[in-house]
C-alpha positions as CSV (number, residue, x, y, z in Angstrom):
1,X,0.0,0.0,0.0
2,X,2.9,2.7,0.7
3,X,4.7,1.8,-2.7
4,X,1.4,2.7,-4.3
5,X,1.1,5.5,-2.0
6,X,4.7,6.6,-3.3
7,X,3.9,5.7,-7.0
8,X,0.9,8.6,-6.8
9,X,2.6,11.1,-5.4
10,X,5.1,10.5,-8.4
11,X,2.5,10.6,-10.9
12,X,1.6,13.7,-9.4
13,X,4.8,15.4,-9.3
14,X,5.4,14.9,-12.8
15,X,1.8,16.3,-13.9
16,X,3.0,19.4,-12.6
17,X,2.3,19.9,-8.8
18,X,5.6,20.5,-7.8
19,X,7.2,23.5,-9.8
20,X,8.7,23.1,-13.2
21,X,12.0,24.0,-13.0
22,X,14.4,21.6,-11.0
23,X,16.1,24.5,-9.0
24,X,12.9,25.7,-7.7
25,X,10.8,22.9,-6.2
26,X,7.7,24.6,-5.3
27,X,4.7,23.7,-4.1
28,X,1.0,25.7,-4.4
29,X,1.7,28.6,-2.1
30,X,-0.4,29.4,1.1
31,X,-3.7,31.4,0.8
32,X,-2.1,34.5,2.4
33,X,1.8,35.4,3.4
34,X,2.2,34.5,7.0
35,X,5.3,33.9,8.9
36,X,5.9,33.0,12.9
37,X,3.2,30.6,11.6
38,X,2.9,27.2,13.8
39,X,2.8,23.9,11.4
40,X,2.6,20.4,11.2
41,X,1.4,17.5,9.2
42,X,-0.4,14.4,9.5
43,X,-1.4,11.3,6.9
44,X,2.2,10.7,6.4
45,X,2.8,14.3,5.2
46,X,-0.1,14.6,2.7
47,X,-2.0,16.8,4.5
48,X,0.0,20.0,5.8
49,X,-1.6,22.2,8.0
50,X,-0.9,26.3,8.9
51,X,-1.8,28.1,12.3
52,X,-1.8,31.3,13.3
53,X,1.3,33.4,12.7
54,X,1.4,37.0,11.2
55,X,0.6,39.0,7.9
56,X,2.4,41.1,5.7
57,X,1.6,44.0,7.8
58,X,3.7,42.6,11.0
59,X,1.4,44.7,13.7
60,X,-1.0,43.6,16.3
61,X,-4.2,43.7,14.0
62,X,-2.3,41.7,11.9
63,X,-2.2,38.3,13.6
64,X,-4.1,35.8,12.9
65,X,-6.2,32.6,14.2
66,X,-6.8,31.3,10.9
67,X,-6.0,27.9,9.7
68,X,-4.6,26.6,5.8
69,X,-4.4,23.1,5.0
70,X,-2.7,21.9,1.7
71,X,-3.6,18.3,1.0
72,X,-1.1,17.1,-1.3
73,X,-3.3,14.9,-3.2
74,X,-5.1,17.7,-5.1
75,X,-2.3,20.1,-4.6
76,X,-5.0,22.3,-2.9
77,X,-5.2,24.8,0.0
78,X,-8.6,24.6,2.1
79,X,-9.0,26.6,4.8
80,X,-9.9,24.9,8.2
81,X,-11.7,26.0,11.1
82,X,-9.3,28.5,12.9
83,X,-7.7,28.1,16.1
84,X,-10.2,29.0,19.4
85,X,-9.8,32.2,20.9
86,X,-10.0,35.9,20.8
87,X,-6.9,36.4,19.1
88,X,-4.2,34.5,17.1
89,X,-0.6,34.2,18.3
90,X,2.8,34.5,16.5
91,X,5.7,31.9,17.1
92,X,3.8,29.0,18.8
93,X,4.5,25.5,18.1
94,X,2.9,22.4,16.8
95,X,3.1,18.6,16.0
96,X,1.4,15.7,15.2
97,X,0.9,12.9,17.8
98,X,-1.6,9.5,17.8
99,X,-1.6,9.5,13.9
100,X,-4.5,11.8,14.0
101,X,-4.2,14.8,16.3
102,X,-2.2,18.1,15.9
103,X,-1.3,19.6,19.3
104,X,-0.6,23.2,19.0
105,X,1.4,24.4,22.6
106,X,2.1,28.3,23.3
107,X,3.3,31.5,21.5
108,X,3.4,35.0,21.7
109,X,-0.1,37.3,21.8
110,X,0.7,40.5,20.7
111,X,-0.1,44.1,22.8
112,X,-1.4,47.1,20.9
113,X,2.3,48.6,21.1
114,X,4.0,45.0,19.7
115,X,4.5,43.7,23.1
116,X,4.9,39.8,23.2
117,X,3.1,38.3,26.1
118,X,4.0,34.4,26.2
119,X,0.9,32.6,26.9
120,X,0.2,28.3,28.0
121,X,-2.7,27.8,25.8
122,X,-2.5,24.1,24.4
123,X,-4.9,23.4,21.4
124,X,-5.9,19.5,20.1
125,X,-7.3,19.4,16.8
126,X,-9.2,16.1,16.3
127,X,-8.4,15.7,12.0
128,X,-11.3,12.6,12.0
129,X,-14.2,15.4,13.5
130,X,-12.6,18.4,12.5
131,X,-12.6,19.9,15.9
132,X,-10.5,21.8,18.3
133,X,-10.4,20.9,22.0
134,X,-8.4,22.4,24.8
135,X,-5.3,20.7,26.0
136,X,-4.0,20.7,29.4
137,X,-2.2,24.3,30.2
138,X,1.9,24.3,29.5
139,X,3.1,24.4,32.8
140,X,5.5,27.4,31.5
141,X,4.4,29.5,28.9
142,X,6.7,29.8,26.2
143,X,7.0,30.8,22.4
144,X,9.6,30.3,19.9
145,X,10.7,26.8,21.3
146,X,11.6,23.7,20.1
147,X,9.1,20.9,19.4
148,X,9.0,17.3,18.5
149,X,7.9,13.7,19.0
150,X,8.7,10.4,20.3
151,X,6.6,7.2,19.6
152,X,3.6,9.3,18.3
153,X,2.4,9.6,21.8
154,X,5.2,12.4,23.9
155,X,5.7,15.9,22.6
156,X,8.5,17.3,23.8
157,X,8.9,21.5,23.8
158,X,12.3,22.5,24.4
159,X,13.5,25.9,25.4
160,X,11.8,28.9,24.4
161,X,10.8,32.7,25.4
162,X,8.8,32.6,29.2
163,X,7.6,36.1,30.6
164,X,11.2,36.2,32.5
165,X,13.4,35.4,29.4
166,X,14.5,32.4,28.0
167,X,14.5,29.0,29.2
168,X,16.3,25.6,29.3
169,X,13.3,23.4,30.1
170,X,12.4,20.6,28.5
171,X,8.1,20.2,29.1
172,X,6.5,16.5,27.3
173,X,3.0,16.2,26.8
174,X,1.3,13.1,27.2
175,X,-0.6,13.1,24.2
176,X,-2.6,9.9,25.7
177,X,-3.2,11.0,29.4
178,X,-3.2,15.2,28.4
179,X,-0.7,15.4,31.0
180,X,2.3,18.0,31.5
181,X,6.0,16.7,32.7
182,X,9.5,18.2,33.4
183,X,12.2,16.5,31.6
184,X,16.3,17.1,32.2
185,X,16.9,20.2,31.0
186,X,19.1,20.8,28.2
187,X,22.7,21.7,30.1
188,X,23.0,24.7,27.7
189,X,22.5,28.0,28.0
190,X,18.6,29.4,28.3
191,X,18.0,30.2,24.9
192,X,14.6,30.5,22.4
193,X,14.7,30.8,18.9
194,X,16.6,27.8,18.6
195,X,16.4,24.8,15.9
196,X,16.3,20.9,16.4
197,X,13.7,18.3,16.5
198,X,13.3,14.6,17.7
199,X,14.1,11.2,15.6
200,X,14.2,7.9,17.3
201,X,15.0,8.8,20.4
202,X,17.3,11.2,19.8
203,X,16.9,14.8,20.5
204,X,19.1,17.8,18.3
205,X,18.8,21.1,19.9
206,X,21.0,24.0,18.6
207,X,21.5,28.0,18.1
208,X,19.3,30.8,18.8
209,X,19.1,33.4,21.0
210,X,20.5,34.4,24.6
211,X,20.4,37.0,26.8
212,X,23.0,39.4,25.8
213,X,25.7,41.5,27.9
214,X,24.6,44.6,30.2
215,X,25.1,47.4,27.9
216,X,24.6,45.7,24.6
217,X,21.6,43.9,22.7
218,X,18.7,42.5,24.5
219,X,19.7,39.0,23.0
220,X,22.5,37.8,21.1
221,X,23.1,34.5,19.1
222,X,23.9,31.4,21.0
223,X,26.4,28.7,19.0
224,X,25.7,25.8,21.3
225,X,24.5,22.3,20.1
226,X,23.4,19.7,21.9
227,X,22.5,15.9,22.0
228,X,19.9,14.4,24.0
229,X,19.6,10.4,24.5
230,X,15.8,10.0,25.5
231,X,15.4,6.9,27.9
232,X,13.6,3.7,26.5
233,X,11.6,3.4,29.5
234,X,11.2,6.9,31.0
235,X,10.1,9.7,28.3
236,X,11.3,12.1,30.9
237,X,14.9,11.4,31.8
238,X,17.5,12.7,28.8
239,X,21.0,12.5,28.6
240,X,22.6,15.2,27.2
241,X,25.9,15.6,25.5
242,X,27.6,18.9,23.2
243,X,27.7,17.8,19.5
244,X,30.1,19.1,17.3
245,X,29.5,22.6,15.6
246,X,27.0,22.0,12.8
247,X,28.1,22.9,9.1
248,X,27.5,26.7,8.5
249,X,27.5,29.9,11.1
250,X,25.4,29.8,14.0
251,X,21.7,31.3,13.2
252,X,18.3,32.0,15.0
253,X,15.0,31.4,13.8
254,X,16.3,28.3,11.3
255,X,13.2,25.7,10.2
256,X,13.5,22.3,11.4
257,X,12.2,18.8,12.4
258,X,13.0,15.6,12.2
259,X,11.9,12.4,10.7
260,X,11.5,8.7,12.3
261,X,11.4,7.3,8.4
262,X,14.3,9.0,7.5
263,X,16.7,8.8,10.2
264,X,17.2,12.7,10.0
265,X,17.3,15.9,11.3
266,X,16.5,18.7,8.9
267,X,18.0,22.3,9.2
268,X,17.1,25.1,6.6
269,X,17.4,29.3,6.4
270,X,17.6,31.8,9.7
271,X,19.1,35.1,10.5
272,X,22.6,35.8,11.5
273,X,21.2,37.6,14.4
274,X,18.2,37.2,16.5
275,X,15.1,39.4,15.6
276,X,12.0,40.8,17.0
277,X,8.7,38.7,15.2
278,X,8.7,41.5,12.2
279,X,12.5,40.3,11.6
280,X,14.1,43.6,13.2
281,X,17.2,42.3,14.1
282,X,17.9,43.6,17.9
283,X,21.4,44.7,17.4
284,X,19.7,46.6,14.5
285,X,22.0,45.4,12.1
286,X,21.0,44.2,8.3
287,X,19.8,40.8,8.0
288,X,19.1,38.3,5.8
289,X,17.6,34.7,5.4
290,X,20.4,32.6,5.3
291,X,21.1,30.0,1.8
292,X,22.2,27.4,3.9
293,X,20.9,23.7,4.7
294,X,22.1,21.2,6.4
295,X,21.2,17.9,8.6
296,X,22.0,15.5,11.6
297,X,22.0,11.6,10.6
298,X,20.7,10.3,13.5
299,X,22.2,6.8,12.7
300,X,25.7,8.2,11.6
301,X,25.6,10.5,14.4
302,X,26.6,13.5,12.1
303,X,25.8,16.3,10.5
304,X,25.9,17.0,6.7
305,X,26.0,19.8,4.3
306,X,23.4,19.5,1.9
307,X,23.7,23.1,-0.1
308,X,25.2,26.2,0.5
309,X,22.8,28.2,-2.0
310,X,19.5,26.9,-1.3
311,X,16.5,28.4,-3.6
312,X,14.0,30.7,-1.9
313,X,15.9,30.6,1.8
314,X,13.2,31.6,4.9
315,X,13.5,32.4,8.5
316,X,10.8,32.0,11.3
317,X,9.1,29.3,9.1
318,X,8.5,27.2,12.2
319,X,9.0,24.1,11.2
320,X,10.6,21.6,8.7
321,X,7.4,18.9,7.1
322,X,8.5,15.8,5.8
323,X,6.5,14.6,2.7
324,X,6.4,12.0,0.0
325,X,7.9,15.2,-2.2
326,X,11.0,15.6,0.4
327,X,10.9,18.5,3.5
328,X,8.9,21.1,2.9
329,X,9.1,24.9,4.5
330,X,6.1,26.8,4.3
331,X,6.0,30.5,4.7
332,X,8.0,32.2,7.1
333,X,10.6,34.9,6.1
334,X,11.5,35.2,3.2
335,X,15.1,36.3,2.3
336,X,14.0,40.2,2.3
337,X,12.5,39.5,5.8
338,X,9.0,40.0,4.8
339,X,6.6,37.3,5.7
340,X,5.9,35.0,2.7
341,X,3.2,33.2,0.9
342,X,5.6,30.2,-0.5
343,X,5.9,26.8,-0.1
344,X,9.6,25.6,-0.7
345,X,10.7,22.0,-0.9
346,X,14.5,22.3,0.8
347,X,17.1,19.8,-0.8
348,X,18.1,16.7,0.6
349,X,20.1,14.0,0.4
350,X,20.1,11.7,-2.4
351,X,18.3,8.5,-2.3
352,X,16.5,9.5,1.1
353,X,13.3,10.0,-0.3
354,X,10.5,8.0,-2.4
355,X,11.7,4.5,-0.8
């Protein structure tokens, strides 16, 4: 059933879905430009969803609740019903957990004067109903963290902005029991912004932003990576150990996520410096998305450069999908920091994809 599954989404790809030329792999983009946008996917990638985020405006009014799903099969964007609540957020994160659920943790509400006010809403949407549900509170809010999955069942949400700065906690949600736990935190400095996601039962965490020194910018880029070894038999216990530096300079707001299939870790785009959510870098310097992608092998326990000059580089795309096509960014910041309507397949490396 898979390899026919696979054979389709070929049959598709060369009637056109994908975009014609070979350097820019393109898929139909979203309904609206959006970028701190939360995503996930579920079906085994065919059906991608978009939350929140914010619009090409980048002020308060211009957040969002609303929700795009792209189901690969038509190559069609529907819109779903949009998240619950007054308002939308920016920077929040999402996954996918018991083959039919997305769980969508946190983010940032926006004030009137652009003030980012973390907040520990958690979100279930139920794909077989088409409903959204409330979820057991974060037990500390955060936005731009980390997010991934182990066994379908524990989300883990690593790092992140709080109301005090940022954090080295490691929260997992019981997708089963909607239950809240502490895990070992990451040994690394407090940092949000950062990039990573789970495979196996391995954890990559790496980058982003720290608090910077008295006199200088609010935050400055962290270069830290770390390994985390989740136990077998307790979801909550880590061991943690500093990887090597990964290929390319250290950036903030890079897409990523892992892949159980695949064995990988997948790293695309980011800033040089951290930024504010309308990309305002807060040493005020220039900035630009970065061309550079890269990934962990979880089994080869190392990373690899897989381009230099990748076509149509984002930052704040929160997340890296993994589809029949290859990974998938979708908006985000694009390379002129100004949130994005475009849906970019990243490269990857040969022979990883279509088994």
């Amino acid at each position: 059933m898979k390899k026919l599954l696979f054979l389709a989404v070929i049959i598709l790809i060369a009637s056109g879905v994908l975009g014609s030329s070979s350097e820019e792999r393109t898929l139909a983009p979203l309904p609206a430009p959006v970028s701190g946008n939360a995503v996930a996917s579920l079906r085994e990638g065919l059906d991608l969803f978009s939350m929140m985020g914010i619009g090409p405006h980048e002020t308060w009014s211009d957040v969002t609740s609303k929700v795009y799903v792209l189901h690969l099969s038509s190559g069609k964007w529907f819109e779903g019903h949009p998240v619950p609540g007054v308002v939308g957020r920016v920077n929040a994160a999402a996954a996918a957990a018991k083959s039919r659920e997305i769980v969508l943790m946190g983010g940032f509400m926006l004030d009137s004067d652009g003030t980012e006010r973390p907040v520990p809403d958690v979100n279930v949407y139920e794909a077989s109903i088409r409903e959204w549900s409330r979820g057991k509170d974060l037990p500390i809010a955060v936005g731009s963290a980390v997010t991934g999955v182990m066994h379908d069942r524990f989300i883990y949400l690593i790092g992140g902005r709080s109301a005090s700065g940022p954090v080295n906690n490691v929260q997992v949600y019981d997708a089963v029991k909607d239950t809240w736990s502490q895990a070992t935190p990451f040994p690394g400095t407090p940092a949000f912004g950062q990039a990573g996601g789970v495979s196996e039962d391995d954890i990559v965490v790496i980058d982003g932003a720290k608090v910077g020194p008295a006199g200088g910018p609010r935050y400055v880029a962290s270069d830290e990576c770390w390994l985390g070894k989740i136990d077998k038999k307790n979801p909550t216990k880590i061991a943690w150990s500093k990887l090597p530096p990964h290929p390319g300079p250290a950036r903030f707001g890079i897409a990523s996520g892992g892949s159980d299939r695949y064995k990988r870790i997948y790293f695309s785009g980011g800033t040089s410096t951290p930024h504010d959510f309308k990309g305002v870098s807060y040493d005020r310097k220039p900035t630009e998305a970065s061309t550079f992608t890269f990934e962990f092998d979880v089994r080869g326990q190392k990373w690899n450069k897989l381009s230099d000059n990748t076509y149509d580089p984002r930052a704040d795309a929160h997340g890296v999908l993994i589809t029949p096509y290859g990974p998938v960014v979708m908006g985000g910041l694009a390379q002129d920091i100004a949130p994005t309507d475009r849906v970019t397949l990243l490269p990857r490396k040969e022979g990883t994809f279509g088994k």
